[in-house]
N, CA, C and O atoms as a GROMACS GRO file, in nm:
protein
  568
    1UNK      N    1   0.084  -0.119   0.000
    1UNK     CA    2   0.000   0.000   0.000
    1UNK      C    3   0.088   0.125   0.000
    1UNK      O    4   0.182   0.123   0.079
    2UNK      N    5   0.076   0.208  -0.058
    2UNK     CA    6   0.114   0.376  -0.057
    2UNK      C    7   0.119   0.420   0.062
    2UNK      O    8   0.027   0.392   0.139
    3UNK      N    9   0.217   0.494   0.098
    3UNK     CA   10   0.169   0.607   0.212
    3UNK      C   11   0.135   0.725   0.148
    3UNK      O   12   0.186   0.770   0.046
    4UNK      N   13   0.026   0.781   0.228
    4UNK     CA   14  -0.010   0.922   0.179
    4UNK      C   15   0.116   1.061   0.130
    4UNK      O   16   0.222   1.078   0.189
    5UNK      N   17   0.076   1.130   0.033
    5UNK     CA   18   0.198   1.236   0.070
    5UNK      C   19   0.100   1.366  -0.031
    5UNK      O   20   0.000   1.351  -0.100
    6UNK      N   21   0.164   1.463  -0.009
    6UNK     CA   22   0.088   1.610  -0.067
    6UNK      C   23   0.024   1.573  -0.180
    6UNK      O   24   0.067   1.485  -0.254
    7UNK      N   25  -0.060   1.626  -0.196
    7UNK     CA   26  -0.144   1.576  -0.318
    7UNK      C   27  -0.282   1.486  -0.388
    7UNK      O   28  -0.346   1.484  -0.494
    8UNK      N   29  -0.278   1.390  -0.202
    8UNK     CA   30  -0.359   1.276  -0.205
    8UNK      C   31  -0.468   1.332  -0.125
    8UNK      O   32  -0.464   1.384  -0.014
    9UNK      N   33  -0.605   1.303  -0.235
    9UNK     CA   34  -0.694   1.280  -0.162
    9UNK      C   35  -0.743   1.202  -0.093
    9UNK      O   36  -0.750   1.086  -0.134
   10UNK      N   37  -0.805   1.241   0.065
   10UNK     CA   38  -0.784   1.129   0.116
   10UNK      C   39  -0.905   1.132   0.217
   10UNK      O   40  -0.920   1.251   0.244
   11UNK      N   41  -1.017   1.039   0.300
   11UNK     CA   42  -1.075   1.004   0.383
   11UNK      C   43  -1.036   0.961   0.489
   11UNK      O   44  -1.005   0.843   0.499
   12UNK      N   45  -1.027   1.077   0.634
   12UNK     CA   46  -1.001   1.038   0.776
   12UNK      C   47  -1.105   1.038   0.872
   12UNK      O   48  -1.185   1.132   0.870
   13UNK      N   49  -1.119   0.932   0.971
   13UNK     CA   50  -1.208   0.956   1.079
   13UNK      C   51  -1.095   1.020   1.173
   13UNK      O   52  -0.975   0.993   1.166
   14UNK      N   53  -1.156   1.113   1.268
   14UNK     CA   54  -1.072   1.184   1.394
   14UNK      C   55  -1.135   1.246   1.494
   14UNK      O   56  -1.229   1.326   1.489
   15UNK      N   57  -1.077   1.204   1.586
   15UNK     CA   58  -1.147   1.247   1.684
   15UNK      C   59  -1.067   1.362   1.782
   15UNK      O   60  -0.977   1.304   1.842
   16UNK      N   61  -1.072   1.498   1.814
   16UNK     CA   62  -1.030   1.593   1.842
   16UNK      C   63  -1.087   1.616   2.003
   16UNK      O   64  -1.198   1.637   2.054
   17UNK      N   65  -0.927   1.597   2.060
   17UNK     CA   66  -0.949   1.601   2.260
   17UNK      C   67  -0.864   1.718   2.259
   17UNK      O   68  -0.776   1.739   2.175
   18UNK      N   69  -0.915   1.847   2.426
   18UNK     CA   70  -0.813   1.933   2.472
   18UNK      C   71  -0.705   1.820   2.585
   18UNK      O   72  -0.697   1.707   2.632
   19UNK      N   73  -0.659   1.913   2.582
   19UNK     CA   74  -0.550   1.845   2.732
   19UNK      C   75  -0.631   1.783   2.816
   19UNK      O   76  -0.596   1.681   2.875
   20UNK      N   77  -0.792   1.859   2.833
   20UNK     CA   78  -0.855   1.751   2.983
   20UNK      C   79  -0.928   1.628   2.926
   20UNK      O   80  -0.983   1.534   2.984
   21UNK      N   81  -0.916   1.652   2.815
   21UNK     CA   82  -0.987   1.528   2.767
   21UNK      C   83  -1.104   1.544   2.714
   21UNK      O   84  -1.167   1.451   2.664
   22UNK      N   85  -1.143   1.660   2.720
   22UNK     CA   86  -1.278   1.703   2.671
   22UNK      C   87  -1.220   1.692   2.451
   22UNK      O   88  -1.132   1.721   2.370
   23UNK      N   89  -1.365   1.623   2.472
   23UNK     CA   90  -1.381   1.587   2.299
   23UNK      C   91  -1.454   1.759   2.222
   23UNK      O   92  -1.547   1.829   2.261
   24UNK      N   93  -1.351   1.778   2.095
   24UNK     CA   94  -1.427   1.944   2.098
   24UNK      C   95  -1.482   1.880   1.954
   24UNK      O   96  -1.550   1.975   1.915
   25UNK      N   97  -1.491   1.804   1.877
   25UNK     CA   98  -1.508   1.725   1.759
   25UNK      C   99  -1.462   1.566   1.755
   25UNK      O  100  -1.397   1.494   1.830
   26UNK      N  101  -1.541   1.549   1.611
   26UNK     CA  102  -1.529   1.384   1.584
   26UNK      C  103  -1.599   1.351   1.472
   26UNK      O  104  -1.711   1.401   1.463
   27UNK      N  105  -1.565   1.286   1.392
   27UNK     CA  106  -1.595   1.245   1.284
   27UNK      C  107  -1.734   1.123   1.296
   27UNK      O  108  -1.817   1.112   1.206
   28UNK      N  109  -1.735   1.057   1.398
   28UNK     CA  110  -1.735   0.946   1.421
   28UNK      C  111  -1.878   0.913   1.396
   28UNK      O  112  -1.892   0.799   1.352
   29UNK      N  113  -1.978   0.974   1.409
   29UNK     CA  114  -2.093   0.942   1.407
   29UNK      C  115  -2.143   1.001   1.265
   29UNK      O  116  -2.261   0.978   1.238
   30UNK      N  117  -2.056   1.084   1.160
   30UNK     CA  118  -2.111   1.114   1.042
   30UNK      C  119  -1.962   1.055   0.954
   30UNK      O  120  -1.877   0.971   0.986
   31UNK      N  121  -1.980   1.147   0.826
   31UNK     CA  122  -1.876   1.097   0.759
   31UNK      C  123  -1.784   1.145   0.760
   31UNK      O  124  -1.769   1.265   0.783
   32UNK      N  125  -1.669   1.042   0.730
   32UNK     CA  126  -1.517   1.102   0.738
   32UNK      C  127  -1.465   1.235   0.668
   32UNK      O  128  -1.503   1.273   0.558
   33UNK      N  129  -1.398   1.282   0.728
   33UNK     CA  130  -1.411   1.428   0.673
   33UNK      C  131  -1.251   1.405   0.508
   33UNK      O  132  -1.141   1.353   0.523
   34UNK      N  133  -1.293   1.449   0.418
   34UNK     CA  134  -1.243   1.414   0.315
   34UNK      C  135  -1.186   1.568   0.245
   34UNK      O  136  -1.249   1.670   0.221
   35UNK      N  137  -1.040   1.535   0.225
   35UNK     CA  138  -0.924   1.695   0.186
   35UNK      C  139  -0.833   1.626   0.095
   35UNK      O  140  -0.818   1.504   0.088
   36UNK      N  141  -0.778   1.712   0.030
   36UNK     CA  142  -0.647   1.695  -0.053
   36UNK      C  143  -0.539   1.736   0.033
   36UNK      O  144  -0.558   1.847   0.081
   37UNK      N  145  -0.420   1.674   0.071
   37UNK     CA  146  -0.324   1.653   0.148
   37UNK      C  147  -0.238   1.809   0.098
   37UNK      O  148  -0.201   1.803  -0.020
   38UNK      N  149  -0.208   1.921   0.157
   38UNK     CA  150  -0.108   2.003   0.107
   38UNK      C  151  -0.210   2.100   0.071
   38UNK      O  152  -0.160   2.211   0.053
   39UNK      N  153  -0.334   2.095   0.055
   39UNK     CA  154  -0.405   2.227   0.012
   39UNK      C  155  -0.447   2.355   0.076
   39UNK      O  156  -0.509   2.453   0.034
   40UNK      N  157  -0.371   2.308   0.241
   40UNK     CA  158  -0.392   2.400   0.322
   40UNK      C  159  -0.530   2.457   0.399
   40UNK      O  160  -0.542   2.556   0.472
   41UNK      N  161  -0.635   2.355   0.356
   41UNK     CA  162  -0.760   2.415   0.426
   41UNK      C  163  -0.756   2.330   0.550
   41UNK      O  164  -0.828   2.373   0.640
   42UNK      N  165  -0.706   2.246   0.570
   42UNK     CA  166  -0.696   2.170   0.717
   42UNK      C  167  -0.601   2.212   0.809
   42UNK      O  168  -0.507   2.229   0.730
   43UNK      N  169  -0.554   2.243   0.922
   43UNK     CA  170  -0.491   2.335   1.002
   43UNK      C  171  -0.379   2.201   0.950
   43UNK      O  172  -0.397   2.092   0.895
   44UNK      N  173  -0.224   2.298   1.016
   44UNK     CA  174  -0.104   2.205   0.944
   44UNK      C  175  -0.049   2.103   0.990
   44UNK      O  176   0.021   2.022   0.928
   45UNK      N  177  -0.090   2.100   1.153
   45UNK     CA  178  -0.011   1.967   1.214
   45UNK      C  179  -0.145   1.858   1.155
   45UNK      O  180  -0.101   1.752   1.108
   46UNK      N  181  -0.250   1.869   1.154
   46UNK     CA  182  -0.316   1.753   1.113
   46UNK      C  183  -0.311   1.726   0.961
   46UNK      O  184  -0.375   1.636   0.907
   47UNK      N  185  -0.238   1.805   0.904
   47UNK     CA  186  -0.166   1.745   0.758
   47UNK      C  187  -0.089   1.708   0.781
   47UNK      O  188  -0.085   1.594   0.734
   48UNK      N  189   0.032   1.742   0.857
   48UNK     CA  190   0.131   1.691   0.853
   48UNK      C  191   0.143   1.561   0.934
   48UNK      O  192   0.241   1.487   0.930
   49UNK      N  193   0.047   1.543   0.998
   49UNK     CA  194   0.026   1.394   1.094
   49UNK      C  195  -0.004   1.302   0.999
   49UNK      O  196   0.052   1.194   1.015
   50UNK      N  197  -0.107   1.320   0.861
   50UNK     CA  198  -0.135   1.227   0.794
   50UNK      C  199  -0.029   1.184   0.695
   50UNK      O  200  -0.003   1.064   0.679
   51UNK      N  201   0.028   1.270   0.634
   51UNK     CA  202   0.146   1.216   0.542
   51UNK      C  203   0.237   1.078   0.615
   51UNK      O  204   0.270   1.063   0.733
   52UNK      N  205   0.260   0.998   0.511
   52UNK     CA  206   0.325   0.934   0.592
   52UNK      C  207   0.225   0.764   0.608
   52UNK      O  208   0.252   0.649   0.575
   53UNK      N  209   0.102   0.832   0.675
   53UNK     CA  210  -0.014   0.706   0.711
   53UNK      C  211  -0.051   0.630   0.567
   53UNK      O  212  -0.047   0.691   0.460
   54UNK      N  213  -0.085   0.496   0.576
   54UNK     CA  214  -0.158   0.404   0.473
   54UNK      C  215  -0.288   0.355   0.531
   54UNK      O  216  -0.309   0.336   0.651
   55UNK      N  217  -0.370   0.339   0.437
   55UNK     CA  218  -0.532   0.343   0.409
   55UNK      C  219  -0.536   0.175   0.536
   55UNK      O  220  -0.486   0.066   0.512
   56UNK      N  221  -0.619   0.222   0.674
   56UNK     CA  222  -0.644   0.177   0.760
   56UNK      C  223  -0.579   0.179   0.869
   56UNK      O  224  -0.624   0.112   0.962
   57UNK      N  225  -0.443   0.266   0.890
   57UNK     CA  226  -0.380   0.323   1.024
   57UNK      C  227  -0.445   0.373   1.071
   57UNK      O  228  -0.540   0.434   1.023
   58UNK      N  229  -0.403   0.362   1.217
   58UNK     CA  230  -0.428   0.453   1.344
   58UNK      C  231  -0.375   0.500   1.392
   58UNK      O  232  -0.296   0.419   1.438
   59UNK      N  233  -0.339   0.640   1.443
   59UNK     CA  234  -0.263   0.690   1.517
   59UNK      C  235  -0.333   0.812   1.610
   59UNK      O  236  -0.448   0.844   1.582
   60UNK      N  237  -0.272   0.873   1.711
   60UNK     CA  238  -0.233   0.933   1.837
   60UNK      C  239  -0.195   1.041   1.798
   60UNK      O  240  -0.077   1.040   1.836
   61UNK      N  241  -0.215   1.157   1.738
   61UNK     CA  242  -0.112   1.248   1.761
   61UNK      C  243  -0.115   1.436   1.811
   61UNK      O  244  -0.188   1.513   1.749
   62UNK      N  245  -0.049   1.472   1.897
   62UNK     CA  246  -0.048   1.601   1.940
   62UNK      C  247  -0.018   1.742   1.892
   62UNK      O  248   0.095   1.784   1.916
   63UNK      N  249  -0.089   1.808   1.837
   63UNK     CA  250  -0.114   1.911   1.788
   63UNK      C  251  -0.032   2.071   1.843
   63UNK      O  252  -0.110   2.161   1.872
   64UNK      N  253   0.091   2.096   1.854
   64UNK     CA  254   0.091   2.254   1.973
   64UNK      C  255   0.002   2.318   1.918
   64UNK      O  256  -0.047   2.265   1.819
   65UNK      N  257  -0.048   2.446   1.958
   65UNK     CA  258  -0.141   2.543   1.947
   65UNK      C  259  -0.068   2.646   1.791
   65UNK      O  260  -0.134   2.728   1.726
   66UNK      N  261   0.057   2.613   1.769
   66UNK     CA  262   0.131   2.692   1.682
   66UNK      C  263   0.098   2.629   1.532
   66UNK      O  264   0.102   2.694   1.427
   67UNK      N  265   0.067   2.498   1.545
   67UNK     CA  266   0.053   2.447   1.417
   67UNK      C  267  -0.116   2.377   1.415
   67UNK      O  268  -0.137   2.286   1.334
   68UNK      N  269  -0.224   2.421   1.502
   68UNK     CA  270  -0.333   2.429   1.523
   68UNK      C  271  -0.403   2.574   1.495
   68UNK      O  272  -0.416   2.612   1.379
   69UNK      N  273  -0.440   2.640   1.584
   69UNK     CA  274  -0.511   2.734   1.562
   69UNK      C  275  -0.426   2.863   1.600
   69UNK      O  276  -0.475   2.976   1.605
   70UNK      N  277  -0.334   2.842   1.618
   70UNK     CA  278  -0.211   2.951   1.656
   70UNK      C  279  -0.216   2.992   1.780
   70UNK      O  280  -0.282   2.915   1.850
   71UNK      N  281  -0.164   3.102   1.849
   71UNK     CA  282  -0.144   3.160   1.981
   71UNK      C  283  -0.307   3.246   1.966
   71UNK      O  284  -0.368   3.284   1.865
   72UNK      N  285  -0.333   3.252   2.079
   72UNK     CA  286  -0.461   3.330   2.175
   72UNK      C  287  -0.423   3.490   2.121
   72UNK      O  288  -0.309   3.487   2.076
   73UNK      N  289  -0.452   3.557   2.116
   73UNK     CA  290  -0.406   3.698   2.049
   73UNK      C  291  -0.494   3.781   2.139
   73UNK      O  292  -0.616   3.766   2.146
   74UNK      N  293  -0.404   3.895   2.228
   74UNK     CA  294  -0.515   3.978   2.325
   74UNK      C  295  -0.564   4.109   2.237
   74UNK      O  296  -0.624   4.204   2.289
   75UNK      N  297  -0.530   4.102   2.101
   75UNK     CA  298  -0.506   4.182   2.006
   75UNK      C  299  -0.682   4.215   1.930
   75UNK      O  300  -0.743   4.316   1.897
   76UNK      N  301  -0.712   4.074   1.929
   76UNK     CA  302  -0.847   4.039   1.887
   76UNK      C  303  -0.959   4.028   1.934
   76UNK      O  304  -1.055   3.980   1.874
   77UNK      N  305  -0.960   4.098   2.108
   77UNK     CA  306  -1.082   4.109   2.205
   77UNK      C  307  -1.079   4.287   2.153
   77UNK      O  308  -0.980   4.350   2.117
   78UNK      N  309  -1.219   4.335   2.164
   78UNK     CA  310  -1.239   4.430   2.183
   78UNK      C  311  -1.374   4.453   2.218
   78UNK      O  312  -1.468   4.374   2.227
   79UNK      N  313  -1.366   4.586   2.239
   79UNK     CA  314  -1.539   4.593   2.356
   79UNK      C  315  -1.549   4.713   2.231
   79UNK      O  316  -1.457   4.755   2.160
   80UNK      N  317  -1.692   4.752   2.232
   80UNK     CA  318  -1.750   4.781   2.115
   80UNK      C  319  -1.924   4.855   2.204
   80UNK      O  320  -1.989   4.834   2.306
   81UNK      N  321  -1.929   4.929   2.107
   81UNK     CA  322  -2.065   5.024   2.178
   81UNK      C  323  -2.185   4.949   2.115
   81UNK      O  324  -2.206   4.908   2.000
   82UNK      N  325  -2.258   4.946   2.231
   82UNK     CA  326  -2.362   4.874   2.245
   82UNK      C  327  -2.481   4.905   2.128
   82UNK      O  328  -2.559   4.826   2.074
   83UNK      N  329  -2.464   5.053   2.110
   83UNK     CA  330  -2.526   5.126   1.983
   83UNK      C  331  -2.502   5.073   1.860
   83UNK      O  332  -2.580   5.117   1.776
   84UNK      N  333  -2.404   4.975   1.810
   84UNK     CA  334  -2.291   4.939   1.706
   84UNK      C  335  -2.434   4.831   1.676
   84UNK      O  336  -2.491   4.827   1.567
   85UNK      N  337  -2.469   4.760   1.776
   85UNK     CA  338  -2.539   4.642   1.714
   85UNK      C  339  -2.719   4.648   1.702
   85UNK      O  340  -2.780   4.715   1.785
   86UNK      N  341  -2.779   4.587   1.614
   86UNK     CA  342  -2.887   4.622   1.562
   86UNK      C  343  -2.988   4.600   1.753
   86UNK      O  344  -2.954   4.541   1.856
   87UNK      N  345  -3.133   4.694   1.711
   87UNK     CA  346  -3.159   4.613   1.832
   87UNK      C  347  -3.228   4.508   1.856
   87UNK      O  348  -3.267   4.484   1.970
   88UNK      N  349  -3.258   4.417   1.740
   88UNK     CA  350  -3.309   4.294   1.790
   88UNK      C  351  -3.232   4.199   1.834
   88UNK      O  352  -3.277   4.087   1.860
   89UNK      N  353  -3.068   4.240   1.851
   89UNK     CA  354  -2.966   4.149   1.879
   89UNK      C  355  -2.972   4.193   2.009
   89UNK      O  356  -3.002   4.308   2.042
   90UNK      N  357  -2.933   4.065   2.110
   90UNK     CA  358  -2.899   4.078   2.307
   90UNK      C  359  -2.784   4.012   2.318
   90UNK      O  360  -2.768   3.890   2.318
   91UNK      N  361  -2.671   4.128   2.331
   91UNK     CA  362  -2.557   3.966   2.285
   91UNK      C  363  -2.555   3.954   2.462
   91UNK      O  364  -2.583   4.048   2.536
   92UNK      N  365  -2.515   3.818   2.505
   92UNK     CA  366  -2.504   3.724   2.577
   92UNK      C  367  -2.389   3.632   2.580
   92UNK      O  368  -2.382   3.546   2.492
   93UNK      N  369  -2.285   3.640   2.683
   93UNK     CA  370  -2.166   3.544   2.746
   93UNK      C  371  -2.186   3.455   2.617
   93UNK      O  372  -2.290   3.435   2.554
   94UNK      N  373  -2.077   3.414   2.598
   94UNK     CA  374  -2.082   3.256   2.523
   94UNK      C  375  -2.116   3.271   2.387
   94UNK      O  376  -2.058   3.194   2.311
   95UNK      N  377  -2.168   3.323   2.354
   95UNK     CA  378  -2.328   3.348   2.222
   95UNK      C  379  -2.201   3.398   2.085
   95UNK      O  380  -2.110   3.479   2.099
   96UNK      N  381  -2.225   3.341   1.997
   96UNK     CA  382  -2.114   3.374   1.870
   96UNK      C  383  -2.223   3.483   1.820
   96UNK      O  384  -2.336   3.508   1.863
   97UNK      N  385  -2.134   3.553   1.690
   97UNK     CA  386  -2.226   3.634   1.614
   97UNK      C  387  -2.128   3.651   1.509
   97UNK      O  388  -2.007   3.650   1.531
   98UNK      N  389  -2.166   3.662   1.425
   98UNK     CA  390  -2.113   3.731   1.284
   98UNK      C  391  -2.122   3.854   1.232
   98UNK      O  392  -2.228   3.893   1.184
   99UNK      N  393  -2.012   3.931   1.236
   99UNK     CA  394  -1.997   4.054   1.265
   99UNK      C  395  -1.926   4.069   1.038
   99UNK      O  396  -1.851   3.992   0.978
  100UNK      N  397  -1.997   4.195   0.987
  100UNK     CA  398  -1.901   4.234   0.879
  100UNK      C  399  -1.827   4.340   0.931
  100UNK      O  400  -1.858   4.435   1.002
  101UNK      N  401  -1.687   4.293   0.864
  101UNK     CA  402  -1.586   4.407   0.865
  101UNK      C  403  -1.586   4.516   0.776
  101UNK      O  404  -1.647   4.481   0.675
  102UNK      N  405  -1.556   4.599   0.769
  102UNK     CA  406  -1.522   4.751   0.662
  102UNK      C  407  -1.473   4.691   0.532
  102UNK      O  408  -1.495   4.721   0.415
  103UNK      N  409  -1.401   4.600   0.586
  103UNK     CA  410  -1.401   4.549   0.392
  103UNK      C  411  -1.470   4.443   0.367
  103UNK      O  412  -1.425   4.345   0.308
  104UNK      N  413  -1.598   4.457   0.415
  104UNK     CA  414  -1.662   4.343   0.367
  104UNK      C  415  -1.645   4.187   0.425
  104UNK      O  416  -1.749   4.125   0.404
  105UNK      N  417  -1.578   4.133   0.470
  105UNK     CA  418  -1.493   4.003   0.525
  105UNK      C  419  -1.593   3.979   0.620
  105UNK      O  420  -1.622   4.080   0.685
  106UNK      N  421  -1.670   3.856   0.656
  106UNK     CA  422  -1.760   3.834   0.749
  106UNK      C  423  -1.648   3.746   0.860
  106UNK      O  424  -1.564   3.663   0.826
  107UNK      N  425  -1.673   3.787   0.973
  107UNK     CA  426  -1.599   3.682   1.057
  107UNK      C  427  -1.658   3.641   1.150
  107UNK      O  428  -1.756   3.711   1.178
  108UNK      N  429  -1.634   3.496   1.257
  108UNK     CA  430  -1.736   3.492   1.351
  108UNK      C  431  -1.662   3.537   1.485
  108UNK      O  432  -1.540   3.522   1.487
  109UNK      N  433  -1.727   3.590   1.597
  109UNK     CA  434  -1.715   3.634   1.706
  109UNK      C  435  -1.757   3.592   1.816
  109UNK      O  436  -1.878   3.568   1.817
  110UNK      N  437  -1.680   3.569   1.944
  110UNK     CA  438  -1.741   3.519   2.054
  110UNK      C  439  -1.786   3.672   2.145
  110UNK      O  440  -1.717   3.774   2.145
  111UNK      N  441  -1.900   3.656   2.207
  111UNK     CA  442  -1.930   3.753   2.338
  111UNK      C  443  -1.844   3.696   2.484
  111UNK      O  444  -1.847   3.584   2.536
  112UNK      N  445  -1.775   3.812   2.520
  112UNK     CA  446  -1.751   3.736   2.639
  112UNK      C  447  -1.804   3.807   2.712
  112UNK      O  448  -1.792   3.764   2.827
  113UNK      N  449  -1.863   3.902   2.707
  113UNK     CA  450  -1.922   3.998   2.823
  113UNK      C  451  -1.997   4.118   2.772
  113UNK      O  452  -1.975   4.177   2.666
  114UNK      N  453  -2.114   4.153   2.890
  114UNK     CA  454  -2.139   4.288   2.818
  114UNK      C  455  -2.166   4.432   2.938
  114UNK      O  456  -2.149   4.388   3.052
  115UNK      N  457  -2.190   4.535   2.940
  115UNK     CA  458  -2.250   4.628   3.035
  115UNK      C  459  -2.358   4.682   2.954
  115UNK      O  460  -2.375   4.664   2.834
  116UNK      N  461  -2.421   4.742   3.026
  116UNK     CA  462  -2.543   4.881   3.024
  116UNK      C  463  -2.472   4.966   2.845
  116UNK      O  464  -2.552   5.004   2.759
  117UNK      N  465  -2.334   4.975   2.830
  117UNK     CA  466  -2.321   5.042   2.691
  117UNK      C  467  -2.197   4.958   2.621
  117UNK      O  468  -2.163   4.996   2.509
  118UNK      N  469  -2.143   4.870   2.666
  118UNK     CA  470  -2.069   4.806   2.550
  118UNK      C  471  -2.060   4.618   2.587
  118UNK      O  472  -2.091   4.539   2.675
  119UNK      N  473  -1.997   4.623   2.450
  119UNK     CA  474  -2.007   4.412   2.438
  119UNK      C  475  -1.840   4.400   2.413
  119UNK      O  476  -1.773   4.441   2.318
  120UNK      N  477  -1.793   4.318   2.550
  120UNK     CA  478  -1.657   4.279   2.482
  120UNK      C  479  -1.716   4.148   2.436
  120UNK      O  480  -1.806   4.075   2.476
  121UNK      N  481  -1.590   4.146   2.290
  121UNK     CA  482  -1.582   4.050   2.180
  121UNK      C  483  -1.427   3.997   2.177
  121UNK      O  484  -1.327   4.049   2.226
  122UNK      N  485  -1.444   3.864   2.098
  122UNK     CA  486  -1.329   3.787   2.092
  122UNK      C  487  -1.341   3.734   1.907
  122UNK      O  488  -1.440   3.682   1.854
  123UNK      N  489  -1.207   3.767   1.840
  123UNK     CA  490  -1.243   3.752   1.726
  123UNK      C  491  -1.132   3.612   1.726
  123UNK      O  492  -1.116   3.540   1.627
  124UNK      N  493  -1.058   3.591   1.862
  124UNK     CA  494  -0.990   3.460   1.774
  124UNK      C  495  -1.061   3.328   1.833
  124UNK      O  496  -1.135   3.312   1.930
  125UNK      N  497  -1.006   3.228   1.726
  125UNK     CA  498  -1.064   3.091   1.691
  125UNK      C  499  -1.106   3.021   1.827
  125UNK      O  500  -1.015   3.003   1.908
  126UNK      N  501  -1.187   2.994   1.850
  126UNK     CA  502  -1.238   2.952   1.964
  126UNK      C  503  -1.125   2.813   2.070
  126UNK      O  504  -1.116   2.793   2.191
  127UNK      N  505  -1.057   2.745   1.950
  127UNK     CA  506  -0.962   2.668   1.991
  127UNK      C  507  -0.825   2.767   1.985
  127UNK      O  508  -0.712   2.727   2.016
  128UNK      N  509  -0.837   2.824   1.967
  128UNK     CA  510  -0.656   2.945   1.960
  128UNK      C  511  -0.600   2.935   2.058
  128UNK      O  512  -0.657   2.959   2.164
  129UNK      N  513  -0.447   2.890   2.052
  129UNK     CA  514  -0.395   2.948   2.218
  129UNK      C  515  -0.364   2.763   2.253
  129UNK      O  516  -0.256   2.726   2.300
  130UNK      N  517  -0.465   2.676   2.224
  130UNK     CA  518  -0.497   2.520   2.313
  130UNK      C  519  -0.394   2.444   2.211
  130UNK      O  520  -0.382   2.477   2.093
  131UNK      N  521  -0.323   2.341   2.271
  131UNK     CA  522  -0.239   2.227   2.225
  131UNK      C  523  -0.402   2.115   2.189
  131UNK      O  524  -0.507   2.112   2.253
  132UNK      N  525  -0.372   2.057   2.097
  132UNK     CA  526  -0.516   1.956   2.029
  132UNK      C  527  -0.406   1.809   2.054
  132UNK      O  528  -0.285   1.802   2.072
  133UNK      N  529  -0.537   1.683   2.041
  133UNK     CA  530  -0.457   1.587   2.066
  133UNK      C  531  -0.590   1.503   1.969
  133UNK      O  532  -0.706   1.494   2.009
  134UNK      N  533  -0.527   1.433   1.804
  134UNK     CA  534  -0.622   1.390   1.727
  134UNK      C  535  -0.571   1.236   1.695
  134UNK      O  536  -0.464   1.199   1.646
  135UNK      N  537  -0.708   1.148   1.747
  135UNK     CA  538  -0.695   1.028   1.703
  135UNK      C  539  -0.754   1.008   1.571
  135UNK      O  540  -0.868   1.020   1.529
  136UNK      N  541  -0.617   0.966   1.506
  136UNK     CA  542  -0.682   0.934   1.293
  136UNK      C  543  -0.685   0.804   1.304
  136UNK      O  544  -0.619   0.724   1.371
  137UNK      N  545  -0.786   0.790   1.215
  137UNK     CA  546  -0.769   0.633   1.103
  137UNK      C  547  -0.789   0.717   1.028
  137UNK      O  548  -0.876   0.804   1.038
  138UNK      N  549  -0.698   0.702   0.927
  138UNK     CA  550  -0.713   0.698   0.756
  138UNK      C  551  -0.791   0.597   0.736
  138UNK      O  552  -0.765   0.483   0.774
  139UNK      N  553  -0.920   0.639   0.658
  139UNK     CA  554  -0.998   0.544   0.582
  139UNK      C  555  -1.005   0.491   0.449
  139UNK      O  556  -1.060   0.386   0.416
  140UNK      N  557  -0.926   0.596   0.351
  140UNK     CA  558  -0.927   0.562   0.182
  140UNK      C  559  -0.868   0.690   0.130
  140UNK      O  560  -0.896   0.806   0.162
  141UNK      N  561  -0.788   0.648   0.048
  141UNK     CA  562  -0.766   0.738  -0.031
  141UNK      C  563  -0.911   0.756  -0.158
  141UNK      O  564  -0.985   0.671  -0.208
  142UNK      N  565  -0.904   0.912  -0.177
  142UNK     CA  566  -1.053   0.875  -0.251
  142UNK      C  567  -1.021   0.927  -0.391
  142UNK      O  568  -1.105   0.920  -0.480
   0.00000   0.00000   0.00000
């Protein structure tokens, strides 16, 4: 059998734990999530974990936060006037929203808080900052 390498399309089941063990994703109960190896839409340590694998391995492997979702950025919280948002919106702890930028670029946003006149926001990746730990089977090259 082949091992995978840039270029290959390919079918993985995975299952995605933080450090405590908490599961933040998983393939497992739908279908395997299916990419071309090297095309860059899959964050890079979980490309670079698959190269290498042949169609029915398993492996273990640990993600740093640098080649996952990158470092936590205090760059990307900001608090914002309460006037800014329409009023049928209540933003609320926890609660994402999709905010457009000035050039157009939609991005999504976490609330982490709000007062009487403003909403702090968090524009980075909800996993940013966290070391990931992903169990693969390669299922097929497709």
């Amino acid at each position: 059998m082949a091992q995978i390498k840039k270029g290959d399309k390919i079918k993985v089941h995975y299952t995605g734990k933080l450090d405590d063990g908490t599961v933040f994703d998983s393939s497992k109960e739908r279908e395997p999530l299916e990419f071309t190896v090297g095309d860059g839409k899959i964050i890079p340590g979980f490309e670079e974990a698959v190269i290498g694998m042949q169609p029915g391995e398993s492996k273990t492997i640990k993600i740093e936060a640098e080649k996952a979702y990158g470092p936590y950025r205090e760059e990307l919280v900001a608090e914002v006037e309460k006037t800014k948002f329409p009023e049928d919106v209540k933003p609320e702890a926890g609660q994402q929203l999709q905010v457009k930028q000035e050039n157009g670029q939609v991005i999504i946003v976490t609330v982490l808080g709000s007062t009487d006149t403003h909403v702090k926001l968090d524009a980075n990746h909800p996993l940013a900052g966290k070391d990931l730990t992903f169990e693969l089977e390669l299922v097929e090259v497709a």
